[in-house]
mmCIF file of the N, C-alpha and C atoms, coordinates in Angstrom:
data_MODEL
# 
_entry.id   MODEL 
# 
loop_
_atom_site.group_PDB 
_atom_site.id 
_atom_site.type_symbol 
_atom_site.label_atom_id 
_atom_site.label_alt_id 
_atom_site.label_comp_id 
_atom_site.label_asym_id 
_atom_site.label_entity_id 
_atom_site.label_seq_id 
_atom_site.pdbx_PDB_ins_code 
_atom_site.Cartn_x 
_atom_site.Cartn_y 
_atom_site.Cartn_z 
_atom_site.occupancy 
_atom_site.B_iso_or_equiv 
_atom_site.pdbx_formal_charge 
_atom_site.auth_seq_id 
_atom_site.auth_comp_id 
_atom_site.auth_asym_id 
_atom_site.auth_atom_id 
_atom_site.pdbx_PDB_model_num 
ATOM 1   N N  . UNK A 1 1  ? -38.026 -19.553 -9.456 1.00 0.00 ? 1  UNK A N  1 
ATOM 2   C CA . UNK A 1 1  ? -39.350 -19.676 -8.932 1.00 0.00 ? 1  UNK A CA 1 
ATOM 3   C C  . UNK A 1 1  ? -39.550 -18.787 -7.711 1.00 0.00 ? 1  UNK A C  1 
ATOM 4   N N  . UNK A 1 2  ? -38.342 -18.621 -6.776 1.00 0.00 ? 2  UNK A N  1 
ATOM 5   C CA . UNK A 1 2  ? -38.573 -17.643 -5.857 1.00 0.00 ? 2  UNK A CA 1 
ATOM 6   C C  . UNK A 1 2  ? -38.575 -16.560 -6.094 1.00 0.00 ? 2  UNK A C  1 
ATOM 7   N N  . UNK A 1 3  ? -38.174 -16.070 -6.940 1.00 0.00 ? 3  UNK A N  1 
ATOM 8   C CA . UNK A 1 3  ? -38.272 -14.638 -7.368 1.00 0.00 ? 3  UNK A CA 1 
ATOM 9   C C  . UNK A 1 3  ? -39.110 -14.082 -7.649 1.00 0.00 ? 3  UNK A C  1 
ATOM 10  N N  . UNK A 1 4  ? -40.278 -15.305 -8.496 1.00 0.00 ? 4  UNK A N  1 
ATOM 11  C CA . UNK A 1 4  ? -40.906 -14.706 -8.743 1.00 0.00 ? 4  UNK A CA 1 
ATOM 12  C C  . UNK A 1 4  ? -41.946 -15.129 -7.733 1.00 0.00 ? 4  UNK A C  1 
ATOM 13  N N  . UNK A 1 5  ? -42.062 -15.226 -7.054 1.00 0.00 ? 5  UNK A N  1 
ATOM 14  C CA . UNK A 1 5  ? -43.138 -15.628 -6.171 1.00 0.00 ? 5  UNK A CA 1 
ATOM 15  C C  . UNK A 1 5  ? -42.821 -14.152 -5.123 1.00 0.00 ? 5  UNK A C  1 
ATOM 16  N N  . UNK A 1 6  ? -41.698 -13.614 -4.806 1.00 0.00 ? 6  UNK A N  1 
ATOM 17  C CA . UNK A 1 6  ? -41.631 -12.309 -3.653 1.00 0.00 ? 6  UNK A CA 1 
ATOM 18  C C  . UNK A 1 6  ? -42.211 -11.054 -4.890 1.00 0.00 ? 6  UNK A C  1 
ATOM 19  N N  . UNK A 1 7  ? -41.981 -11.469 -6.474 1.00 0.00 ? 7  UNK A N  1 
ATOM 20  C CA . UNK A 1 7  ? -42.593 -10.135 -6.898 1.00 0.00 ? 7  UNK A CA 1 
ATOM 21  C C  . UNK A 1 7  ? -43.776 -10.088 -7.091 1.00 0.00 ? 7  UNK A C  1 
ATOM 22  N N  . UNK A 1 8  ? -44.361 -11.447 -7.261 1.00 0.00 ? 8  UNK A N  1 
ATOM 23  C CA . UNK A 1 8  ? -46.102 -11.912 -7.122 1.00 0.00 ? 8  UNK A CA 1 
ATOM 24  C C  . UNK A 1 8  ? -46.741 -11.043 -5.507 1.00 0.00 ? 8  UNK A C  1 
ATOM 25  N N  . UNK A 1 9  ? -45.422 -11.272 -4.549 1.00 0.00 ? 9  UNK A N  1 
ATOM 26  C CA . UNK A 1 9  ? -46.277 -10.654 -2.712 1.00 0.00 ? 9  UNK A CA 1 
ATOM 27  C C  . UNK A 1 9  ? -46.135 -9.062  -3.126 1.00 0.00 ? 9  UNK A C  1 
ATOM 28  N N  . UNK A 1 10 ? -44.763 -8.606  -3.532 1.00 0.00 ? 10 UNK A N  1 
ATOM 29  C CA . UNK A 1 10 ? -44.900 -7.180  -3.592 1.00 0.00 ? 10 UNK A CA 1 
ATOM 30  C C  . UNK A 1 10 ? -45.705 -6.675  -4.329 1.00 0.00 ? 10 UNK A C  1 
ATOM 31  N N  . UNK A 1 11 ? -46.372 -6.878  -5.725 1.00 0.00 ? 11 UNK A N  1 
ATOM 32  C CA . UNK A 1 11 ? -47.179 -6.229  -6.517 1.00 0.00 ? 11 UNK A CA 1 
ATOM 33  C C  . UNK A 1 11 ? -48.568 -6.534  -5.830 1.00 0.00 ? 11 UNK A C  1 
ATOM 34  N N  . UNK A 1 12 ? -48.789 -7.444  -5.052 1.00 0.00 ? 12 UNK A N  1 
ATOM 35  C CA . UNK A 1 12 ? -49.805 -7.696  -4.743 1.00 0.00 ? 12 UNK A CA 1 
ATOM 36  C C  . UNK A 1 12 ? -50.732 -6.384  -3.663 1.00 0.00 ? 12 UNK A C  1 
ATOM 37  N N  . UNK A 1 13 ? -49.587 -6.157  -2.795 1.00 0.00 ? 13 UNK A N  1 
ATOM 38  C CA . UNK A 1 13 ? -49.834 -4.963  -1.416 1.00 0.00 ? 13 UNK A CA 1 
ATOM 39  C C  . UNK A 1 13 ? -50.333 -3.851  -2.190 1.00 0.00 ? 13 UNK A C  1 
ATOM 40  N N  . UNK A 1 14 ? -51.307 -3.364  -1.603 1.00 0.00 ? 14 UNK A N  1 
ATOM 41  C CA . UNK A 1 14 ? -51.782 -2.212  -1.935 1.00 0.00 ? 14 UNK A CA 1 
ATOM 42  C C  . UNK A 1 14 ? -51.385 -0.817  -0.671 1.00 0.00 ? 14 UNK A C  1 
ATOM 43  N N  . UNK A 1 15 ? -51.485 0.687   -1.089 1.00 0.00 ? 15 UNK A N  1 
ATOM 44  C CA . UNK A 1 15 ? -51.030 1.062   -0.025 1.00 0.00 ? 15 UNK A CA 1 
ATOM 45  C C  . UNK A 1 15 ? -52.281 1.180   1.281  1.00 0.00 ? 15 UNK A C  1 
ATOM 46  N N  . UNK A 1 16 ? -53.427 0.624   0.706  1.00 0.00 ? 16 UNK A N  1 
ATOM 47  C CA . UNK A 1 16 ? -54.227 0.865   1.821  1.00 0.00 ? 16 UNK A CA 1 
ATOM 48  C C  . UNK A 1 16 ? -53.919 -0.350  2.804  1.00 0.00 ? 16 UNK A C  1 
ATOM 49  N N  . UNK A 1 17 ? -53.627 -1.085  2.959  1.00 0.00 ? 17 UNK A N  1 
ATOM 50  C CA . UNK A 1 17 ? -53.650 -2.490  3.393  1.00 0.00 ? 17 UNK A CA 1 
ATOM 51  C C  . UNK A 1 17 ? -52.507 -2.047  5.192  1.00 0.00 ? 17 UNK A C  1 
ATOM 52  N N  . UNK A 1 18 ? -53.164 -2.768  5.565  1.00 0.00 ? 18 UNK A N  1 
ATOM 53  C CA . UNK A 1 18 ? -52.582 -2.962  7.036  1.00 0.00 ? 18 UNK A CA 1 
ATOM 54  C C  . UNK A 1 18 ? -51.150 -3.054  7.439  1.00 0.00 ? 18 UNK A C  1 
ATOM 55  N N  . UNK A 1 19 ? -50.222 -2.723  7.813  1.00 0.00 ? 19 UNK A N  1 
ATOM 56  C CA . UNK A 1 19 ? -49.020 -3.664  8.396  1.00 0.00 ? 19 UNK A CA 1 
ATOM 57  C C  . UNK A 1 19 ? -49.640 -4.984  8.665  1.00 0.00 ? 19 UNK A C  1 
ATOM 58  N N  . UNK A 1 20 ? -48.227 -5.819  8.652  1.00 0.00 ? 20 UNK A N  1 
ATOM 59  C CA . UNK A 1 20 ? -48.274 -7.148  9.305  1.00 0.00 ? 20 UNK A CA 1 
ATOM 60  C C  . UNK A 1 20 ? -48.528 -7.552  10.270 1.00 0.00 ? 20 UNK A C  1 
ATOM 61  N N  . UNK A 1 21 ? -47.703 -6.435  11.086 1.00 0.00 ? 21 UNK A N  1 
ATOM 62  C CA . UNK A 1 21 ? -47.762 -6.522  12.722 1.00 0.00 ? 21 UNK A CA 1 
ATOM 63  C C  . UNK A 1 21 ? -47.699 -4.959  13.083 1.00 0.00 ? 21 UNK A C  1 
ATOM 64  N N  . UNK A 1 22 ? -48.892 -4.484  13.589 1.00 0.00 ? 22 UNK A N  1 
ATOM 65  C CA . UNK A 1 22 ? -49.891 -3.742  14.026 1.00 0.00 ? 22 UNK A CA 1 
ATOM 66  C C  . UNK A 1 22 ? -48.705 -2.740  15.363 1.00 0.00 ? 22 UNK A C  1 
ATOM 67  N N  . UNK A 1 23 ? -48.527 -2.002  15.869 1.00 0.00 ? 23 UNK A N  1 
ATOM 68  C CA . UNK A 1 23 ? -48.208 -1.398  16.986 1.00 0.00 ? 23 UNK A CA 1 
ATOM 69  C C  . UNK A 1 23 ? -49.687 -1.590  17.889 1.00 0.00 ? 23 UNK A C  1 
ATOM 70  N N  . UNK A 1 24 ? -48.981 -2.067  18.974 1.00 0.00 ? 24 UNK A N  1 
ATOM 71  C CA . UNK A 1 24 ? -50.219 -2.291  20.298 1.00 0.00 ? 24 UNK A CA 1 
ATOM 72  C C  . UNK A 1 24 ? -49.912 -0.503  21.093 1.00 0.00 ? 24 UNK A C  1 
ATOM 73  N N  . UNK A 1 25 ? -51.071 -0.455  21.900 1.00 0.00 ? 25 UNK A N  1 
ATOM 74  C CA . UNK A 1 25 ? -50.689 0.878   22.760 1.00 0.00 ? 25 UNK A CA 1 
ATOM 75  C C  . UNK A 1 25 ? -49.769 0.866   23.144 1.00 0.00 ? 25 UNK A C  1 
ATOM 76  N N  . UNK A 1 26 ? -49.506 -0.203  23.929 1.00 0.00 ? 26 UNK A N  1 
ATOM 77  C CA . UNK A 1 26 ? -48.111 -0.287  25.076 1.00 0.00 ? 26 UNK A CA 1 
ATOM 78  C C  . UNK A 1 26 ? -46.939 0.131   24.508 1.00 0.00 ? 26 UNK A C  1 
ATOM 79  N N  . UNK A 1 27 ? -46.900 -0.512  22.952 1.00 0.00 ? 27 UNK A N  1 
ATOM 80  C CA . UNK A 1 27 ? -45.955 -0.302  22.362 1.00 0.00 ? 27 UNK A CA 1 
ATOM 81  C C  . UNK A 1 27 ? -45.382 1.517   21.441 1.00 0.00 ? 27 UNK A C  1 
ATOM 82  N N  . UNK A 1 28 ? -46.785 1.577   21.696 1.00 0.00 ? 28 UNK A N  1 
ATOM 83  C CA . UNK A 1 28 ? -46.723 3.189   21.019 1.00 0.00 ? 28 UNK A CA 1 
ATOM 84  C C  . UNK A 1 28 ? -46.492 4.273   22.209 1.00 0.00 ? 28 UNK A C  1 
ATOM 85  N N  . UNK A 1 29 ? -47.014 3.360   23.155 1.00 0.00 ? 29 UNK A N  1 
ATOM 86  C CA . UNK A 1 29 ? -46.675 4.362   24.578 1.00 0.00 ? 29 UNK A CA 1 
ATOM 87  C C  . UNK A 1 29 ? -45.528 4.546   24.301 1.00 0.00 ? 29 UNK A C  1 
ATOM 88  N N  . UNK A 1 30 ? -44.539 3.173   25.060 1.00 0.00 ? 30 UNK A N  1 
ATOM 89  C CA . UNK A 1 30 ? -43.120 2.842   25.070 1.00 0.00 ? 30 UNK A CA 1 
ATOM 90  C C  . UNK A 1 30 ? -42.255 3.403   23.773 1.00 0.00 ? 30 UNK A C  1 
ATOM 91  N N  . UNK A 1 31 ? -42.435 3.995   22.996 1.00 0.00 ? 31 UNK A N  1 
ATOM 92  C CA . UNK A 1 31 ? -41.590 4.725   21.611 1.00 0.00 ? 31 UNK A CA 1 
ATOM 93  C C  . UNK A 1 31 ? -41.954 6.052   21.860 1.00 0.00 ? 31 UNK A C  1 
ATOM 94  N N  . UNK A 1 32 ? -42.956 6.572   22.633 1.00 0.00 ? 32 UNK A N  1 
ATOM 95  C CA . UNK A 1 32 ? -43.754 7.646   22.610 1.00 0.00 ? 32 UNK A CA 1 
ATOM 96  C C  . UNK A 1 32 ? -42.496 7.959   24.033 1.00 0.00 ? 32 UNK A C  1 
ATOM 97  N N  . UNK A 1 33 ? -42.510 7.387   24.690 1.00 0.00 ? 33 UNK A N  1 
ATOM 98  C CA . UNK A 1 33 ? -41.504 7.505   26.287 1.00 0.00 ? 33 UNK A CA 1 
ATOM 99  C C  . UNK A 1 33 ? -40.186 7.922   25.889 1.00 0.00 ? 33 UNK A C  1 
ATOM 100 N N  . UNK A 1 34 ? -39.661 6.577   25.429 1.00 0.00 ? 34 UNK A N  1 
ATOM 101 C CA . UNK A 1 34 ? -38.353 6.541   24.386 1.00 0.00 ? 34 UNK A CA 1 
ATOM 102 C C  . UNK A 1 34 ? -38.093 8.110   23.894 1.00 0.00 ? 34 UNK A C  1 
ATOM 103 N N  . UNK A 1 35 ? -38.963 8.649   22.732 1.00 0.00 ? 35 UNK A N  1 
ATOM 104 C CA . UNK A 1 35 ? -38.804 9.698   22.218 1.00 0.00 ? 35 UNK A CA 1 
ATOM 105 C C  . UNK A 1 35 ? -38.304 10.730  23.002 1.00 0.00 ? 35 UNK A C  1 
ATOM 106 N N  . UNK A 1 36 ? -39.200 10.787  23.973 1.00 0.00 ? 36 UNK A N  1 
ATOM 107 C CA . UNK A 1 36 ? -39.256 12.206  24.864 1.00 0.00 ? 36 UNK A CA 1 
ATOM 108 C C  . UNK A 1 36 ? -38.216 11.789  26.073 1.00 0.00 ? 36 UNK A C  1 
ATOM 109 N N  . UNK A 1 37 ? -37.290 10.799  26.322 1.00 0.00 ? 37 UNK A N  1 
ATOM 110 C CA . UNK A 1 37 ? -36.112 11.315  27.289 1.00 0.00 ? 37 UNK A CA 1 
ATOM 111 C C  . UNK A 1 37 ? -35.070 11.605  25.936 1.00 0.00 ? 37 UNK A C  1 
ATOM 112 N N  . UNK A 1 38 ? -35.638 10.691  24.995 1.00 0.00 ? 38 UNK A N  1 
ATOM 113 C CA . UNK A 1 38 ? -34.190 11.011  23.514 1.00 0.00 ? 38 UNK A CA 1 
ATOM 114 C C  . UNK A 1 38 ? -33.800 12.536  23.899 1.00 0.00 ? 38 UNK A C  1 
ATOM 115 N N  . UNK A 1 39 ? -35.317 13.292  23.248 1.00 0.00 ? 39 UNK A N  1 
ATOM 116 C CA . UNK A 1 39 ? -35.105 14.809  23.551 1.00 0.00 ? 39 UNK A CA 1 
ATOM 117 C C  . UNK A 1 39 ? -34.763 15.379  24.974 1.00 0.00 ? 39 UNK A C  1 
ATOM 118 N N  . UNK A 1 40 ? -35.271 14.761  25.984 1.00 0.00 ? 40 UNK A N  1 
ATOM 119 C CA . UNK A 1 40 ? -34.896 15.770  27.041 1.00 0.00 ? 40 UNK A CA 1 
ATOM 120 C C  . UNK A 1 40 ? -33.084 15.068  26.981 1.00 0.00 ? 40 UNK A C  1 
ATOM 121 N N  . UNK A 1 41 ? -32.692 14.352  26.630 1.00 0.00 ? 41 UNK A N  1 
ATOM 122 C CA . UNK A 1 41 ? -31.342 13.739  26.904 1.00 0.00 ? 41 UNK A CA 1 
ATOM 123 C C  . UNK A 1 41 ? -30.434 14.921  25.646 1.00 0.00 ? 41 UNK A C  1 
ATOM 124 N N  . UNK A 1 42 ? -31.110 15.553  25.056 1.00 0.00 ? 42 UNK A N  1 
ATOM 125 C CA . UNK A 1 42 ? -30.298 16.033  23.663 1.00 0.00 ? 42 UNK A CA 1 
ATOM 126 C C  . UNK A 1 42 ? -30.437 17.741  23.988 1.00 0.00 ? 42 UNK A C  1 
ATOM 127 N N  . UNK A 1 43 ? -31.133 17.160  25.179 1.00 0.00 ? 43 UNK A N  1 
ATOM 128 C CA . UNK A 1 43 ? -31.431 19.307  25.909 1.00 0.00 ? 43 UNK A CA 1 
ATOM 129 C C  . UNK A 1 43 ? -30.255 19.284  26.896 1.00 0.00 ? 43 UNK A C  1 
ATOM 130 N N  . UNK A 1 44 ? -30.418 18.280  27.547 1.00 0.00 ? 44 UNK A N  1 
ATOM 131 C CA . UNK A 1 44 ? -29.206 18.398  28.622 1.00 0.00 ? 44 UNK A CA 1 
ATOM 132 C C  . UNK A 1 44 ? -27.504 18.119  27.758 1.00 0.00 ? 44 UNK A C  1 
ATOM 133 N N  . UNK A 1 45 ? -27.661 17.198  27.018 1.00 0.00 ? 45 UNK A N  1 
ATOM 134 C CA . UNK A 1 45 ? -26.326 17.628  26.580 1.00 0.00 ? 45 UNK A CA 1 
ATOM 135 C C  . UNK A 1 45 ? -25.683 18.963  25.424 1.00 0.00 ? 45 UNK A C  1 
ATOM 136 N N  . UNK A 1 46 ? -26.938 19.551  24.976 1.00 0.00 ? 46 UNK A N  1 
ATOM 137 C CA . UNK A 1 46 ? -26.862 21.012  24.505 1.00 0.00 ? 46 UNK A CA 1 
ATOM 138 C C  . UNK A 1 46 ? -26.314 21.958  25.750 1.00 0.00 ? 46 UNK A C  1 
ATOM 139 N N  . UNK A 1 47 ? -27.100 22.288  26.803 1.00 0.00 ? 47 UNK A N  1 
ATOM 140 C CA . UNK A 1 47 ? -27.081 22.716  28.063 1.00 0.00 ? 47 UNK A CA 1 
ATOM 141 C C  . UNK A 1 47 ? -25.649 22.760  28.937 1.00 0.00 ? 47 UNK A C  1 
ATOM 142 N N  . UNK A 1 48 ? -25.167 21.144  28.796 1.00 0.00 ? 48 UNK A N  1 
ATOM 143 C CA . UNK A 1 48 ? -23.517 20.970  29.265 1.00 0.00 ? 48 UNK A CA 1 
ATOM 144 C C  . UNK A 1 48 ? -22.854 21.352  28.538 1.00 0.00 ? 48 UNK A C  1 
ATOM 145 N N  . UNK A 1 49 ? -22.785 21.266  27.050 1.00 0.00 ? 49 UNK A N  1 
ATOM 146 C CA . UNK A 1 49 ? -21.982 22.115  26.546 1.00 0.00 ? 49 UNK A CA 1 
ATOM 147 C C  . UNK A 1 49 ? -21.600 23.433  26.469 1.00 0.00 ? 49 UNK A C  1 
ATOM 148 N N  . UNK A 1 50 ? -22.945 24.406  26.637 1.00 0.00 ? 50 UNK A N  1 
ATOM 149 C CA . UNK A 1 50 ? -23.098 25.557  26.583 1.00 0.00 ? 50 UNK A CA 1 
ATOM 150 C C  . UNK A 1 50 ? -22.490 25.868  28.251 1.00 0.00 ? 50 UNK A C  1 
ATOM 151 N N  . UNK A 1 51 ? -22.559 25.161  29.194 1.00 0.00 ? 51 UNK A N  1 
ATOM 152 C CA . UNK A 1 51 ? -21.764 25.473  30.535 1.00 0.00 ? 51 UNK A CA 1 
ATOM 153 C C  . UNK A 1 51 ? -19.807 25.325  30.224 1.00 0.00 ? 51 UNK A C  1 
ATOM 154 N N  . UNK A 1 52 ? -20.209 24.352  29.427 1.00 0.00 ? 52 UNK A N  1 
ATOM 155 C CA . UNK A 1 52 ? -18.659 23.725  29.388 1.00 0.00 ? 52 UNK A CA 1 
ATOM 156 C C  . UNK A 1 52 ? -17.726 24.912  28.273 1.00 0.00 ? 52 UNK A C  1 
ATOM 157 N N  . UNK A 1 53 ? -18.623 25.370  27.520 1.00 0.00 ? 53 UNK A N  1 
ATOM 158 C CA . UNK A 1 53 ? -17.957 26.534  26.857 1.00 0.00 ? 53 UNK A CA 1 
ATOM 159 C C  . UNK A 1 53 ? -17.652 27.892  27.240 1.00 0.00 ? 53 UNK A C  1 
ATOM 160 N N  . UNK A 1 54 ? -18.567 27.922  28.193 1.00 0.00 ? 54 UNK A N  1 
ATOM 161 C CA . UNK A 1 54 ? -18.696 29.870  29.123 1.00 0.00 ? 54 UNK A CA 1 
ATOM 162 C C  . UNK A 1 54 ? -18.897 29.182  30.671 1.00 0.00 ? 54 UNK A C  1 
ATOM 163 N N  . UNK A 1 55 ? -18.293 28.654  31.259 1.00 0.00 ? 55 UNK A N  1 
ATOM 164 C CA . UNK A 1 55 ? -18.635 28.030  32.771 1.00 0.00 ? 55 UNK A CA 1 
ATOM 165 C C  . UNK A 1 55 ? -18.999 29.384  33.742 1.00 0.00 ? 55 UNK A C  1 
ATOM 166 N N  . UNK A 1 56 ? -18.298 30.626  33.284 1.00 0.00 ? 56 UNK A N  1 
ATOM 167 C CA . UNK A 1 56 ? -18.985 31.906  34.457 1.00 0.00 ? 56 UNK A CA 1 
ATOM 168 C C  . UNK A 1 56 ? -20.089 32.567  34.308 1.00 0.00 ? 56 UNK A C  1 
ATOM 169 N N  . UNK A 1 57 ? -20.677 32.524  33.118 1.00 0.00 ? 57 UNK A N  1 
ATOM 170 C CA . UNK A 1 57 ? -21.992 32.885  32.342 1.00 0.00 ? 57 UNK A CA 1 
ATOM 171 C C  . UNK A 1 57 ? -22.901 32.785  33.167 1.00 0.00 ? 57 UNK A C  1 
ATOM 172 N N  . UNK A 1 58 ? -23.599 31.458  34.149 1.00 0.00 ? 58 UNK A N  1 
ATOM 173 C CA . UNK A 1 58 ? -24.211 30.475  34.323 1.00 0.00 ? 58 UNK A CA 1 
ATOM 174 C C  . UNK A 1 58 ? -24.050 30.800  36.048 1.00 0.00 ? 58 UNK A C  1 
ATOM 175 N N  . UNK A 1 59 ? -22.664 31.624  36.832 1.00 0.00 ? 59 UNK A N  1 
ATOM 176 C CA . UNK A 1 59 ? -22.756 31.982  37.922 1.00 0.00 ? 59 UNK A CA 1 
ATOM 177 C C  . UNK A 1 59 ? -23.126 33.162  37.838 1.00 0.00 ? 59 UNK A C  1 
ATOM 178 N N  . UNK A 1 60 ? -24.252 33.152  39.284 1.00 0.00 ? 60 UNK A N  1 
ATOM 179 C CA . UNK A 1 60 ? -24.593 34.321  39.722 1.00 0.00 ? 60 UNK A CA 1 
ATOM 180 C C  . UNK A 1 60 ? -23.284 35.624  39.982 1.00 0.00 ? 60 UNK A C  1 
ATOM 181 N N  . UNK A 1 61 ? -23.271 37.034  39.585 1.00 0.00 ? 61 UNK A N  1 
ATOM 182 C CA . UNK A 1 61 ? -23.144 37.970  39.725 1.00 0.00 ? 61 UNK A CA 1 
ATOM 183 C C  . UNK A 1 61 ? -22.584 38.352  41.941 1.00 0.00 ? 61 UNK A C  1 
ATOM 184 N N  . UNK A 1 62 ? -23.668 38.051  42.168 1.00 0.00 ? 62 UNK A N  1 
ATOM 185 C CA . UNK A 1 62 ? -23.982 38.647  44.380 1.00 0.00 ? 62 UNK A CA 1 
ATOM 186 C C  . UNK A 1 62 ? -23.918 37.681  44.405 1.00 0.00 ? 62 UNK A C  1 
ATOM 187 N N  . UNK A 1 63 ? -23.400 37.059  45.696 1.00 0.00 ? 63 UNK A N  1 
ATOM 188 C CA . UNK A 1 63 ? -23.439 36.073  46.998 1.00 0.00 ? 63 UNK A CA 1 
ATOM 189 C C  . UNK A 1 63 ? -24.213 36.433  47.456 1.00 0.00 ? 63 UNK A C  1 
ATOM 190 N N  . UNK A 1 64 ? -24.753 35.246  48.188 1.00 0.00 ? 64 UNK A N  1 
ATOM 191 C CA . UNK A 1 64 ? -25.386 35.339  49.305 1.00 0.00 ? 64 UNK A CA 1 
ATOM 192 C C  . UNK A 1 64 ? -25.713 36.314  50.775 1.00 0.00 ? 64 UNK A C  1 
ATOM 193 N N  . UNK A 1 65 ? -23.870 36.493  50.918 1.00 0.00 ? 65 UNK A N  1 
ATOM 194 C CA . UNK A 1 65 ? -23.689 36.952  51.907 1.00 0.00 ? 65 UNK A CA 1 
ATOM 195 C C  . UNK A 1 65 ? -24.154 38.546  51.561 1.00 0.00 ? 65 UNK A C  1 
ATOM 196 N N  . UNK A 1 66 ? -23.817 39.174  49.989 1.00 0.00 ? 66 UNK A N  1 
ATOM 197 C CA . UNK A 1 66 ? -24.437 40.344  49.907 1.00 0.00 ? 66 UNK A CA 1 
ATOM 198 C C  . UNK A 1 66 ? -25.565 41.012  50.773 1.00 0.00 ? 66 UNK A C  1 
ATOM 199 N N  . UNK A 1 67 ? -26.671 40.032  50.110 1.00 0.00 ? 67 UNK A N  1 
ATOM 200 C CA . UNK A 1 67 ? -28.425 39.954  50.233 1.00 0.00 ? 67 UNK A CA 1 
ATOM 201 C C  . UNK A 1 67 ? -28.881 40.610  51.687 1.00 0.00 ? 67 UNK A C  1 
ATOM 202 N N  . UNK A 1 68 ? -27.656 40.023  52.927 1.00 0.00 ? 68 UNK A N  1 
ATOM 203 C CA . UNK A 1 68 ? -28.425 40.286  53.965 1.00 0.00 ? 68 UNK A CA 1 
ATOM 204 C C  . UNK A 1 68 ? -27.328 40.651  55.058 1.00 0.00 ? 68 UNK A C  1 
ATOM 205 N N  . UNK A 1 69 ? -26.854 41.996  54.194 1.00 0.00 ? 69 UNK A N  1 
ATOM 206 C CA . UNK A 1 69 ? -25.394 42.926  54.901 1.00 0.00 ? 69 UNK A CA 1 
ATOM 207 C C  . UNK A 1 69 ? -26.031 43.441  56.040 1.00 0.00 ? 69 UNK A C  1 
ATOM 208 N N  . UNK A 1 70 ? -27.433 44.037  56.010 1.00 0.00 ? 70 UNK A N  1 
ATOM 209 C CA . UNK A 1 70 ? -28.096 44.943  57.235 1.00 0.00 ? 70 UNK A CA 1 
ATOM 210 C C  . UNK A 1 70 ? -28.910 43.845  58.231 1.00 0.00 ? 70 UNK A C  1 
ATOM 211 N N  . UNK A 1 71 ? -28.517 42.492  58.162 1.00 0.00 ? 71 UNK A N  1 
ATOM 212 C CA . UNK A 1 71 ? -29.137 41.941  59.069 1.00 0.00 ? 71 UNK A CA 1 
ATOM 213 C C  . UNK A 1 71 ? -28.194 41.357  59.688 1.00 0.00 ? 71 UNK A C  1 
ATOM 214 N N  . UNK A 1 72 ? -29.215 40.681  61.113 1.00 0.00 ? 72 UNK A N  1 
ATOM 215 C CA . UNK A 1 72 ? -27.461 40.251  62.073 1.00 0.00 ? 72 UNK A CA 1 
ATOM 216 C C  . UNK A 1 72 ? -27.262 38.680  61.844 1.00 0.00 ? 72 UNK A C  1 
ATOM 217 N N  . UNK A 1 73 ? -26.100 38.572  60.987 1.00 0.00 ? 73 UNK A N  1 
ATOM 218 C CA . UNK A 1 73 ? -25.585 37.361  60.481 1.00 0.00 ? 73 UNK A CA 1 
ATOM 219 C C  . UNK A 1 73 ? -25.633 36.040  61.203 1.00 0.00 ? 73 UNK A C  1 
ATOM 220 N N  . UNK A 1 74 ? -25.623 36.409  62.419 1.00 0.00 ? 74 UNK A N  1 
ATOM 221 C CA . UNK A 1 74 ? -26.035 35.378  63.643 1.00 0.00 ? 74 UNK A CA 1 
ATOM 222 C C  . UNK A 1 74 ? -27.331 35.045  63.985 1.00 0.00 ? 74 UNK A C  1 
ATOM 223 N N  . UNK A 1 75 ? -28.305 35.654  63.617 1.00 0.00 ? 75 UNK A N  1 
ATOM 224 C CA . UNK A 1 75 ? -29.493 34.913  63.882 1.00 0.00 ? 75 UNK A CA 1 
ATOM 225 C C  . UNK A 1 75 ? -29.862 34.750  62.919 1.00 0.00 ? 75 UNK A C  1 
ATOM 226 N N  . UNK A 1 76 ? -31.612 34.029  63.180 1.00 0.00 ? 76 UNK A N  1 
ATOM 227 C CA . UNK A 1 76 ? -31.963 33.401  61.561 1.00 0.00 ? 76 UNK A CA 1 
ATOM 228 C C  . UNK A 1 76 ? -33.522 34.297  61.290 1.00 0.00 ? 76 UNK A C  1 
ATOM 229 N N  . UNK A 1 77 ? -33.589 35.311  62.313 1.00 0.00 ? 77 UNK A N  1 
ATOM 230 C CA . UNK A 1 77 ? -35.185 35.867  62.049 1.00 0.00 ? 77 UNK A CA 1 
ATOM 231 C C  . UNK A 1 77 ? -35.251 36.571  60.508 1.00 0.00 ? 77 UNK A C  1 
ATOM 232 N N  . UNK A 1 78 ? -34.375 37.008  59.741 1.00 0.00 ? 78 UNK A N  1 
ATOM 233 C CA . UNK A 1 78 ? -34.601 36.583  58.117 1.00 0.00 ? 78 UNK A CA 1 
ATOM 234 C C  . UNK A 1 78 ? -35.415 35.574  57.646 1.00 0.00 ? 78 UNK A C  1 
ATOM 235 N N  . UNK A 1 79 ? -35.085 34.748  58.483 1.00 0.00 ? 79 UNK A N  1 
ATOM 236 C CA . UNK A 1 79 ? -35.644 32.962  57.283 1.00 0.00 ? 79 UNK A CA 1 
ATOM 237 C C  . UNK A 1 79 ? -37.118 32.942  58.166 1.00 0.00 ? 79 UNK A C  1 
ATOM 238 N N  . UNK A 1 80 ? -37.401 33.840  58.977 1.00 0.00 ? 80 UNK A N  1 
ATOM 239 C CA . UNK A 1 80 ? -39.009 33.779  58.909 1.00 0.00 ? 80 UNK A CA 1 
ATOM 240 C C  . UNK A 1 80 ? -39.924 34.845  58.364 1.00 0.00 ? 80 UNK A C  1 
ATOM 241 N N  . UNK A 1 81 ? -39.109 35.674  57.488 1.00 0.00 ? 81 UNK A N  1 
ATOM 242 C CA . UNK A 1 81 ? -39.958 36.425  56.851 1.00 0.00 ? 81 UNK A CA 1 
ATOM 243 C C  . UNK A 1 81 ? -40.570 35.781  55.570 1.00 0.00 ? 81 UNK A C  1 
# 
């Protein structure tokens, strides 16, 4: 009798017909949120790997100290230009 009573509910649904239980905004927000750290979480661990495979790639070439050979290392009138 139960059997046939779940194939009586399934033949019954049509595909236009509603879900049961509806997604509210909040809830589509909150999956919508979810989604997008999933991805930013699947960029950053692409990203660490790609450091973790070539770690010198990723360093700069010049120091610092290069940049500002003709100025006098002791003062700071650089950092107000």
């Amino acid at each position: 009798m139960s059997s046939n009573y779940c194939s009586n509910t399934s033949a019954s649904m049509s595909v236009n017909e509603m879900p049961a239980f509806p997604l509210t905004l909040e809830q589509k927000t909150g999956f919508a949120f979810v989604g997008i750290l999933c991805v930013f979480l699947g960029l950053l661990i692409i990203r660490c790997f790609k450091i973790l495979l070539d770690p010198y790639s990723s360093m700069p070439s010049s120091t610092w100290e290069d940049e500002v050979e003709g100025l006098d290392k002791g003062t700071f009138e650089y950092a107000l230009a």
